[in-house]
C-alpha positions in Angstrom: -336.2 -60.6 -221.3 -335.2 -62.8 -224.4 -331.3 -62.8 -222.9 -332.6 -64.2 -219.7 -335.3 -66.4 -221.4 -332.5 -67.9 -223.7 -330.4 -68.4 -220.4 -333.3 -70.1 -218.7 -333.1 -72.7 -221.6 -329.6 -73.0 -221.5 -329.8 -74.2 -217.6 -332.8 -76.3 -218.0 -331.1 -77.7 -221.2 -327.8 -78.5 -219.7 -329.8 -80.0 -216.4 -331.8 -82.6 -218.5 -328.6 -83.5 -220.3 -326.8 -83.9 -217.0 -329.9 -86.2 -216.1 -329.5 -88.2 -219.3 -326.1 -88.8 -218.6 -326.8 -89.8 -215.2 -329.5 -92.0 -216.1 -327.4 -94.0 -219.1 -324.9 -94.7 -216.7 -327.1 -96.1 -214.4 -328.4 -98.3 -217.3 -324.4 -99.2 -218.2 -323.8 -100.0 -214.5 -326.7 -102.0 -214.3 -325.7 -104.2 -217.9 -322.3 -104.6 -216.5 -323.3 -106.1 -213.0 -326.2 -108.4 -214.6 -323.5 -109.3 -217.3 -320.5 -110.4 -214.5 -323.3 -112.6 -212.8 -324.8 -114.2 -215.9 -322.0 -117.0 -216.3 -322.6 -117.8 -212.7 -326.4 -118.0 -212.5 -325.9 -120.0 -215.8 -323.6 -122.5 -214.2 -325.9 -123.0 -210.7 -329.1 -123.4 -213.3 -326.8 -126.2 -215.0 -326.0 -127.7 -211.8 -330.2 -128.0 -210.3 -330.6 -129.3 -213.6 -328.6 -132.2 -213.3 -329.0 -132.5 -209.7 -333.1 -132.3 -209.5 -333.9 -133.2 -213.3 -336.0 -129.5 -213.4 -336.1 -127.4 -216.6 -333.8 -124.4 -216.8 -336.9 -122.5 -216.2 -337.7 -124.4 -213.1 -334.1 -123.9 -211.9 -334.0 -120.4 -212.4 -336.7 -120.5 -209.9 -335.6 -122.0 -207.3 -332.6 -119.9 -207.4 -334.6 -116.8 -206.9 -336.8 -118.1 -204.3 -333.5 -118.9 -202.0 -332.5 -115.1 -202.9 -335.9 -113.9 -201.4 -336.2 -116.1 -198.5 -331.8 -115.3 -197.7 -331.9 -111.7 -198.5 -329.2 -112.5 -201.3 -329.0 -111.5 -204.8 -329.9 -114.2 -207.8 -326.3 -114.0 -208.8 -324.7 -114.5 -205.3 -327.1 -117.9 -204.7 -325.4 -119.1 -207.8 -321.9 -118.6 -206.8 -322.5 -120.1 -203.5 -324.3 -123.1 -204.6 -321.7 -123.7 -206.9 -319.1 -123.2 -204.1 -320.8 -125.8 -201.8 -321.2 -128.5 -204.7 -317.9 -128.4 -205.8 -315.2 -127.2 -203.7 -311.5 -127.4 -204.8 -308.9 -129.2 -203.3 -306.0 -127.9 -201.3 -303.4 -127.2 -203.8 -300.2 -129.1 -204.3 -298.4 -126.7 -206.6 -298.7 -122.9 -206.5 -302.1 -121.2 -207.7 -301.7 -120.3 -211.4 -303.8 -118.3 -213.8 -306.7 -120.9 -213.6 -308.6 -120.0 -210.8 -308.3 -122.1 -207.5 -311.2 -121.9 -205.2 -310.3 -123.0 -201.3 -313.3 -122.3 -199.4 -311.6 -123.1 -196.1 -309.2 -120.3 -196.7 -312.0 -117.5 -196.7 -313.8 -115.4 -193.5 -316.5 -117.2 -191.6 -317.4 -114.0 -189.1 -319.9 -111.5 -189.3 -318.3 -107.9 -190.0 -320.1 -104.9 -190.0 -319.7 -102.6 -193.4 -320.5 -99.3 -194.5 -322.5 -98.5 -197.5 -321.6 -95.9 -199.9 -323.6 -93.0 -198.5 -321.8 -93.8 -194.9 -324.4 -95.2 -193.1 -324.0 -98.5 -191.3 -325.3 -101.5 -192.7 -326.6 -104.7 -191.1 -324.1 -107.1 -190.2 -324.2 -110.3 -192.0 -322.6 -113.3 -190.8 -320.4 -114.5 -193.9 -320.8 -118.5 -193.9 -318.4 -120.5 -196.2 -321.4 -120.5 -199.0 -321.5 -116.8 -198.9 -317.7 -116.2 -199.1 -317.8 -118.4 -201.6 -320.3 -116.3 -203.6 -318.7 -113.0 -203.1 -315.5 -114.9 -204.4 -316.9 -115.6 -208.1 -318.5 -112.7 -208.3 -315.0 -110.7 -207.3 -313.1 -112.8 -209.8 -316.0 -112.6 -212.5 -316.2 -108.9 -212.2 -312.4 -108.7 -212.4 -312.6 -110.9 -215.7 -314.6 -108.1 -217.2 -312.2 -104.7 -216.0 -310.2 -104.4 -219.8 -308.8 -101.4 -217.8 -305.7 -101.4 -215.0 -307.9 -98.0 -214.2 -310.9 -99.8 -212.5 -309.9 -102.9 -210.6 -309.5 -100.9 -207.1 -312.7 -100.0 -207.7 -314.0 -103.5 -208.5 -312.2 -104.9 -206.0 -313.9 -102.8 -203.1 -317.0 -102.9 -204.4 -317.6 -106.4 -205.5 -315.0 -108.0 -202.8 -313.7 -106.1 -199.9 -316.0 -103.3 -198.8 -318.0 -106.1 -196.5 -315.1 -106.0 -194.3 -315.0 -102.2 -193.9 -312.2 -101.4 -196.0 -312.3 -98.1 -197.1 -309.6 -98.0 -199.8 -307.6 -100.0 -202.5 -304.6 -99.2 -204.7 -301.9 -101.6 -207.3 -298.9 -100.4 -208.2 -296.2 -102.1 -210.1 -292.7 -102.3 -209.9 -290.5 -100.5 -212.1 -286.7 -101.3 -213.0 -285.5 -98.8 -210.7 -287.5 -100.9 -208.0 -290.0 -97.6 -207.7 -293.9 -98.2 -207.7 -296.2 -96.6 -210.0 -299.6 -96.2 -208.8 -301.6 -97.9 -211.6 -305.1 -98.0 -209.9 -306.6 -96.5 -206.6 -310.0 -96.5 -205.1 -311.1 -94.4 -202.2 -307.8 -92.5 -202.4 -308.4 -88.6 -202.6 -307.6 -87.5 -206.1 -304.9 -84.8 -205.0 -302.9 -87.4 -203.2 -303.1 -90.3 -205.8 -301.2 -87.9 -208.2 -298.6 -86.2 -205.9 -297.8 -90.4 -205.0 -297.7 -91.3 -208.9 -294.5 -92.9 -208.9 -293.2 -93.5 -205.1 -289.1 -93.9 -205.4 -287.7 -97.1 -204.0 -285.8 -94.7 -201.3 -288.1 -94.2 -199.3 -289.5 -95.9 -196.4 -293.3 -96.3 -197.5 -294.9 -99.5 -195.6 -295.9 -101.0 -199.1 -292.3 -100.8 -200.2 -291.0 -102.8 -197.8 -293.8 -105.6 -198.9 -292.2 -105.6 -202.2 -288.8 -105.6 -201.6 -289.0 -108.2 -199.3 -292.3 -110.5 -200.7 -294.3 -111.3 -198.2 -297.1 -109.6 -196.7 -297.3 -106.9 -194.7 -299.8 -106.0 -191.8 -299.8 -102.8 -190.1 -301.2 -100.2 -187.7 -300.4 -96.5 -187.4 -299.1 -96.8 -184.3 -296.6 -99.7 -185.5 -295.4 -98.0 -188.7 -295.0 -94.6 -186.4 -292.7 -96.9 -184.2 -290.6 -98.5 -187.6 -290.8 -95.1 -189.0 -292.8 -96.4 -192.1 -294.9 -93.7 -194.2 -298.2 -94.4 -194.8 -300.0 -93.8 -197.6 -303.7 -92.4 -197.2 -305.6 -91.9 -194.3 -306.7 -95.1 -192.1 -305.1 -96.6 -189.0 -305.1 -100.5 -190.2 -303.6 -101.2 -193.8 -302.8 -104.8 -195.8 -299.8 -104.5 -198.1 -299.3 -107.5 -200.2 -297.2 -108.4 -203.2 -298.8 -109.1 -206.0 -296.5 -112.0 -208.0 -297.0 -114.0 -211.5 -294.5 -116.7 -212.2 -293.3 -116.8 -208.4 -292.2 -113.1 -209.5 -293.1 -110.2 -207.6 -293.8 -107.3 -210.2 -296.4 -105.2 -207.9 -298.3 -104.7 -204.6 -301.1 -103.9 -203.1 -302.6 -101.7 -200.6 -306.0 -102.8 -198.4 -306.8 -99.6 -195.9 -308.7 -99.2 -193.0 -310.0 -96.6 -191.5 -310.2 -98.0 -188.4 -310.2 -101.7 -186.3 -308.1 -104.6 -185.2 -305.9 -106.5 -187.6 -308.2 -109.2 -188.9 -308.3 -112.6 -187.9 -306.0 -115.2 -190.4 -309.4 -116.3 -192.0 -310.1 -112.8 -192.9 -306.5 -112.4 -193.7 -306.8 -115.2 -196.0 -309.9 -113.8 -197.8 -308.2 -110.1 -198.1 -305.1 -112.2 -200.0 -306.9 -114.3 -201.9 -309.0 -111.3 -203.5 -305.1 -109.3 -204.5 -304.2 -112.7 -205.8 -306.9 -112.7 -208.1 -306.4 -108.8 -209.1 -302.8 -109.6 -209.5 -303.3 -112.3 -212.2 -305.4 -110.1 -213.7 -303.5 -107.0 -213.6 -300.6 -108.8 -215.5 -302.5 -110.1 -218.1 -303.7 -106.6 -218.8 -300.3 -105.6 -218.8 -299.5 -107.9 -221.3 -302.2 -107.4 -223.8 -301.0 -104.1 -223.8 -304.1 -102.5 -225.1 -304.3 -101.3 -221.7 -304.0 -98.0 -220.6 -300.1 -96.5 -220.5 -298.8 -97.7 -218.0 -295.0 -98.8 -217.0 -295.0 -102.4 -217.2 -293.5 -104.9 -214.4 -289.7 -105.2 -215.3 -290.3 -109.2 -216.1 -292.9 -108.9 -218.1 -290.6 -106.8 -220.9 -286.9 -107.8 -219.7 -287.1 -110.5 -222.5 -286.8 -108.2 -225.2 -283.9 -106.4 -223.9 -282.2 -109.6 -223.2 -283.0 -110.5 -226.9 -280.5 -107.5 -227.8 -277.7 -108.2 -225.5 -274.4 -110.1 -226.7 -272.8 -112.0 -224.2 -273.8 -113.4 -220.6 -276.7 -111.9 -219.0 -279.4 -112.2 -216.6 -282.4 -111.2 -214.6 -281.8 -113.0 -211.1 -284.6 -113.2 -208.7 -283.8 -113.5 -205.0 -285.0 -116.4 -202.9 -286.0 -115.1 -199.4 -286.1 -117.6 -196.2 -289.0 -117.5 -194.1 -287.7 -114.4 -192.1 -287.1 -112.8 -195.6 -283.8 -112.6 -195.9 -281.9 -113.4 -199.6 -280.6 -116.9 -198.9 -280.1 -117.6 -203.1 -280.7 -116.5 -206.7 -283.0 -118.0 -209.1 -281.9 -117.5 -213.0 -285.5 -116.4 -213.8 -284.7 -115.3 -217.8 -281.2 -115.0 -219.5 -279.9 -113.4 -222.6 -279.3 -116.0 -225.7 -275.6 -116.4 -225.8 -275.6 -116.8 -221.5 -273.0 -119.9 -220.7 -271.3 -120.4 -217.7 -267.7 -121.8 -217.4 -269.1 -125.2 -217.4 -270.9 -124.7 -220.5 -274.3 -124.8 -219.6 -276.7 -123.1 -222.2 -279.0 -120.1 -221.5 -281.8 -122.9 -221.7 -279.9 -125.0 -218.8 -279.4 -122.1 -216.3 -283.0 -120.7 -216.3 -285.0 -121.8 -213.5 -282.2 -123.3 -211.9 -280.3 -121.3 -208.6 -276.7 -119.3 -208.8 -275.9 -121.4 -205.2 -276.8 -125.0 -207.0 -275.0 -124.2 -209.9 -272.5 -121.6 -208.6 -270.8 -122.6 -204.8 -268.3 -120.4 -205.4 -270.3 -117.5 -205.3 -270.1 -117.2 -201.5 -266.1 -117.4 -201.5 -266.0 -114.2 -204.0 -267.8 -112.0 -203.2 -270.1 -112.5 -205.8 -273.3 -113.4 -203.6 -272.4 -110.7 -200.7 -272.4 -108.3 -203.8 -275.2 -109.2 -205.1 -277.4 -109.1 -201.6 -276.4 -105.5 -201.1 -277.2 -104.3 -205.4 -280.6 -105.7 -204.3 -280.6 -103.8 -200.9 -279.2 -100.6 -201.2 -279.8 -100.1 -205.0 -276.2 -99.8 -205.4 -274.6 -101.7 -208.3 -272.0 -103.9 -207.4 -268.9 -104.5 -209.8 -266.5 -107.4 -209.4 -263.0 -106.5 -211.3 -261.4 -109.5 -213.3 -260.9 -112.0 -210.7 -259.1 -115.4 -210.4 -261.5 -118.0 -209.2 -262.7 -121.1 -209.6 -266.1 -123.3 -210.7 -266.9 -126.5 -210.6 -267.6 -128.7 -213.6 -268.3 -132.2 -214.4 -264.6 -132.5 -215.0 -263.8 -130.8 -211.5 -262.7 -127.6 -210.1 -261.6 -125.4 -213.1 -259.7 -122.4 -212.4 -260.9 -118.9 -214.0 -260.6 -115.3 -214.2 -264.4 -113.5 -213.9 -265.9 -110.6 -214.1 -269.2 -109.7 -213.0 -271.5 -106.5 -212.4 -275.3 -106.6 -211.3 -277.8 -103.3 -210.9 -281.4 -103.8 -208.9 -283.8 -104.6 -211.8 -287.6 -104.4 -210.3 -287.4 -106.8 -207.6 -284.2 -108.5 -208.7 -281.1 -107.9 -210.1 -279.8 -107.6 -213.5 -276.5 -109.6 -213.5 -273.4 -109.8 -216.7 -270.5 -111.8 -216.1 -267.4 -112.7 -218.1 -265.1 -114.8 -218.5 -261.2 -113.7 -219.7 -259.5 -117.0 -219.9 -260.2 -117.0 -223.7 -258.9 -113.2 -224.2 -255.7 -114.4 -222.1 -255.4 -117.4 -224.4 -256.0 -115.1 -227.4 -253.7 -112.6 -226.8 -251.0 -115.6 -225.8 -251.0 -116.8 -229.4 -251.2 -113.5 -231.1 -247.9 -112.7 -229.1 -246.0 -116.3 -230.3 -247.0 -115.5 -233.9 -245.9 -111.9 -233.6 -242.5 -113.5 -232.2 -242.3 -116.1 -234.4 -243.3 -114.3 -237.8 -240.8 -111.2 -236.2 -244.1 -109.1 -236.9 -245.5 -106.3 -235.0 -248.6 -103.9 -235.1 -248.8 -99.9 -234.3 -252.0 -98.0 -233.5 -251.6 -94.0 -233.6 -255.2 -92.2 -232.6 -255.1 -88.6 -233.1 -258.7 -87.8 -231.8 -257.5 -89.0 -228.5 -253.2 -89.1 -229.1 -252.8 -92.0 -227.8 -250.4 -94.7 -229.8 -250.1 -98.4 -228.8 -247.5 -100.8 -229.8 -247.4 -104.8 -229.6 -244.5 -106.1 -227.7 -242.9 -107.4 -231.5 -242.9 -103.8 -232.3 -239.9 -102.4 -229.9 -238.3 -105.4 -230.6 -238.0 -104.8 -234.6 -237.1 -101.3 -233.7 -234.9 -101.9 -230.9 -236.7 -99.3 -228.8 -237.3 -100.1 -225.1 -240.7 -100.1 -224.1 -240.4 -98.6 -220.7 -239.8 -95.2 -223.1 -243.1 -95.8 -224.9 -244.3 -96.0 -228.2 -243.6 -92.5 -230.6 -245.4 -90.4 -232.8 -245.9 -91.4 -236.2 -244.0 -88.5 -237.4 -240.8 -89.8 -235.6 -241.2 -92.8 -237.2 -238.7 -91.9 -240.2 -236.2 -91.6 -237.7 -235.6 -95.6 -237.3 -235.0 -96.1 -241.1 -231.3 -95.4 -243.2 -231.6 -91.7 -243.7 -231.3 -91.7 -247.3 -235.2 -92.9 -246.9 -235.8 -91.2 -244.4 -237.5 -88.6 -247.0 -239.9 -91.3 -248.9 -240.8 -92.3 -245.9 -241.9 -88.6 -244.7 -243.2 -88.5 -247.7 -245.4 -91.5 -247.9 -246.9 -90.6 -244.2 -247.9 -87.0 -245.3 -249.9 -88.8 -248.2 -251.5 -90.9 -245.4 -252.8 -89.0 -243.2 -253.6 -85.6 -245.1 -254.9 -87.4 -248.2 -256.1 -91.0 -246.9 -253.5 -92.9 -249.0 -252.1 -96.1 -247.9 -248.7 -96.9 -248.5 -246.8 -100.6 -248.1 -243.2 -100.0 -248.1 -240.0 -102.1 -247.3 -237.3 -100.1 -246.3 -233.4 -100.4 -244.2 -233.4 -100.5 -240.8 -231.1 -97.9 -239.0 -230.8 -99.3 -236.2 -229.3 -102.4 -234.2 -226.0 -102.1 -235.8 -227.5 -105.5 -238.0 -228.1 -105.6 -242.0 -232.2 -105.6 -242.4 -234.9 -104.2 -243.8 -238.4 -103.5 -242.7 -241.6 -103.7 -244.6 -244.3 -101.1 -242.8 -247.9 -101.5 -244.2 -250.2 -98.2 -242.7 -254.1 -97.7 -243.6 -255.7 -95.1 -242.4 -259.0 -94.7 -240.5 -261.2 -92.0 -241.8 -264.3 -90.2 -240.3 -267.8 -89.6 -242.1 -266.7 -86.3 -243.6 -262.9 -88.0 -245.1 -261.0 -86.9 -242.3 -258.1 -89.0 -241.1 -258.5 -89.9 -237.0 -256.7 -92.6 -236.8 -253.6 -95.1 -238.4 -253.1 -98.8 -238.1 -250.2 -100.3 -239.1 -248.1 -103.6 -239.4 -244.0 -104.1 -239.5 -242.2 -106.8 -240.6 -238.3 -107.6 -239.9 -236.8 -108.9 -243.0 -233.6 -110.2 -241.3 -232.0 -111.8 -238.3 -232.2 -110.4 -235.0 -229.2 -110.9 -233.2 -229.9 -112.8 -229.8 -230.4 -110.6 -226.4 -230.8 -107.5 -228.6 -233.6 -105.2 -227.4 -232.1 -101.8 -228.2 -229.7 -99.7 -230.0 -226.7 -99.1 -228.7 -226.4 -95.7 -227.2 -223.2 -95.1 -229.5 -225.8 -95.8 -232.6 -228.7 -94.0 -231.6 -229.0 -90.6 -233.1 -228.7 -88.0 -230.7 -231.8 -86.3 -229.1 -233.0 -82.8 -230.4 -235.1 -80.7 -228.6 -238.3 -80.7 -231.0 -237.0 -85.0 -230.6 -241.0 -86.1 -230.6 -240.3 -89.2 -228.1 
């Protein structure tokens, strides 16, 4: 009796706290919606005050009488009189993070909705006042998510659930140009996980919105016909790229279960709301005390650029009205970035490869680019003679270039090789001039490398190669021959360099050569490589490029060359 009396406790115990729980969230849900209305019910008491000389007491009453007699809550009055006493402008320049209102953008027509327990609710004919209402209180509600988690949530419940919608995700882009799911409402559970990450392969309807960055509407029937896969259940969807700096980092998805595409006014409404949960979806991502999520490839490029010597860039692609790539924009550049014409990381962001770069559609450089982007394939362009144009002219060049799809854009490194060509020019007049040459002998790898001055002082033809340094020995007098030996087994079993100056054996001419060898050591003292110099102390006779065969020692079996 006491076992099933203690059990009985436990239940009733384990209800009330369920209750408790249930009914502190109700509270919390409750503080947050009066708290997202305050500001505007504060701002529409400001304006009666002004406009009817009342107290604030006297405009707060006015405000609730209008929500009686309309039907409308205090907070939605507020937004709405505030949208019909000051409405914005149409826009010049493109929206930014300070909130544009355009009323005449937004749904006029009554729609029928669906409350949360399924059953139909009235139809209510959404006039300019109303839309503008439901606007604020959408943006105001999204000003207080601090969480990526709950904005397809908010944006359902405070924004789009009047026009039947019946489920909302954001994903944002990824360098690979996947999509990581980031926040989902109405989405069965089971689904949103097994979709997590959705590979850029693959022919999913909001994919296609992103790559290309415009909006996307679509029925079943339609993306069964294009052979797009849909995400979720619902025959009517919106897929819409979210962007921040004219970049596209994300996208999202607006379902339906069922109905007609909407009208453009309702079109217009339905983008204005994913504007607004874009902008603040990247500021989120910025603060980064949001939950862990995989940020949009702009948003942390910069650092990497930071880190990277030479010439590089994130490109974004400039799409004509049908979508197609008709340019790049330089959108952010590593420090050191210059371009043959000597423009400054600072002077090529911003500005387009086309404007700055013509010659990019005579390369091969632009085609390549436009099919990195589309196929995910990175494109390589060898060292290539070309030509840019400069305030000077048209300057001939050799470049290199390779680009890999970076989010929604490329990441792009070029090079130029005149200066190397140049470089190695001079270094091969001194050699000649100074009758000086340099060796190389790797023994991790066994390669050896000679400069062009080297055969020369040794009168060794370089179409038979460079030897081993044990051969070496070979091209001095032979009575030191055996110092020589000597002075390389010191090298490379005990790290000792040795500078020694030495007769020549070969040629048939009186001279000497000075060798000077260090040795390249590993972290635990072992010897992988040698780098020398040699120096001719004598004439070279004119023409002379080998030994005479007569002269040349004759060739032994264990003969390393």
């Amino acid at each position: 009796m006491r076992s099933r009396a203690r059990s009985g406790t436990a239940g009733s115990d384990a209800a009330r706290l369920a209750s408790s729980v249930q009914r502190l969230q109700a509270e919390v849900d409750g503080l947050r919606r009066a708290q997202r209305g305050r500001a505007v019910i504060e701002q529409a008491k400001g304006l009666l005050v002004g406009r009817l000389g009342c107290t604030p007491d006297e405009a707060f009453t006015h405000l609730s009488q209008i929500s009686q007699r309309s039907n409308m809550r205090v907070a939605e009055v507020a937004a709405g009189l505030l949208g019909i006493a000051a409405p914005m402008p149409e826009p010049t320049a493109p929206v930014t993070d300070d909130e544009v209102f355009q009323p005449d953008r937004y749904v006029r027509r009554a729609t029928t909705c669906t409350t949360e327990s399924g059953e139909a609710a009235p139809a209510v004919s959404l006039l300019p006042e109303e839309i503008t209402a439901r606007y604020h209180l959408t943006c105001a509600a999204l000003g207080s998510a601090d969480d990526p988690t709950c904005l397809a949530e908010l944006a359902w419940s405070e924004g789009l659930r009047q026009l039947g919608v019946t489920a909302v995700l954001f994903g944002v882009l990824e360098p690979d140009g996947a999509v990581r799911l980031v926040s989902t409402y109405g989405l069965p559970k089971g689904l949103a996980s097994a979709w997590q990450r959705v590979p850029s392969n693959l022919n999913v309807a909001f994919l296609r919105a992103v790559r290309d960055g415009r909006p996307l509407w679509i029925d079943r029937k339609r993306a069964e016909e294009l052979g797009f896969e849909l995400l979720g259940a619902g025959d009517l969807r919106a897929c819409l790229p979210l962007r921040d700096n004219n970049r596209t980092f994300g996208v999202a998805s607006v379902l339906w279960a069922e109905g007609t595409p909407p009208e453009a006014d309702s079109r217009a409404y339905v983008a204005a709301i994913a504007e607004a949960c874009g902008r603040r979806l990247s500021q989120l991502l910025r603060q980064g005390g949001a939950a862990p999520v995989v940020s949009p490839a702009a948003h942390w490029v910069e650092a990497v650029l930071e880190t990277l010597p030479g010439s590089f860039a994130l490109l974004a692609p400039v799409r004509d009205d049908e979508g197609r790539v008709v340019d790049f924009r330089f959108d952010r550049c590593s420090p050191e970035a210059m371009d043959a014409a000597g423009r400054t990381a600072e002077q090529i962001c911003g500005r387009r490869m086309l404007d700055l770069h013509p010659y990019a559609t005579t390369n091969g450089i632009f085609q390549g680019y436009v099919q990195a982007l589309e196929t995910g394939e990175p494109f390589h362009l060898p060292p290539t003679a070309t030509s840019v144009m400069t305030s000077h002219g048209r300057l001939p060049v050799v470049l290199s270039s390779r680009a890999s799809r970076f989010g929604d854009g490329l990441l792009a490194h070029w090079r130029y090789h005149d200066d190397e060509q140049r470089m190695a020019a001079h270094l091969e007049r001194l050699q000649r001039a100074a009758d000086a040459g340099w060796s190389e002998w790797d023994f991790v790898t066994g390669e050896t490398t000679w400069s062009a001055q080297t055969y020369r002082i040794l009168y060794r033809d370089p179409a038979r190669g460079p030897v081993k340094l044990s051969a070496l020995p070979r091209y001095v007098a032979p009575e030191e021959a055996a110092s020589l030996t000597a002075a390389i087994h010191r090298l490379t079993r005990a790290g000792e360099p040795f500078d020694v100056t030495l007769p020549l054996h070969r040629g048939g001419e009186a001279s000497s050569v000075r060798i000077v060898a260090d040795p390249v050591t590993a972290h635990d003292g072992r010897v992988v490589a040698v780098h020398a110099a040699l120096h001719r102390i004598g004439t070279l006779p004119d023409g002379a490029s080998e030994a005479p065969a007569d002269e040349q020692p004759p060739r032994r079996a264990s003969d390393p060359r």
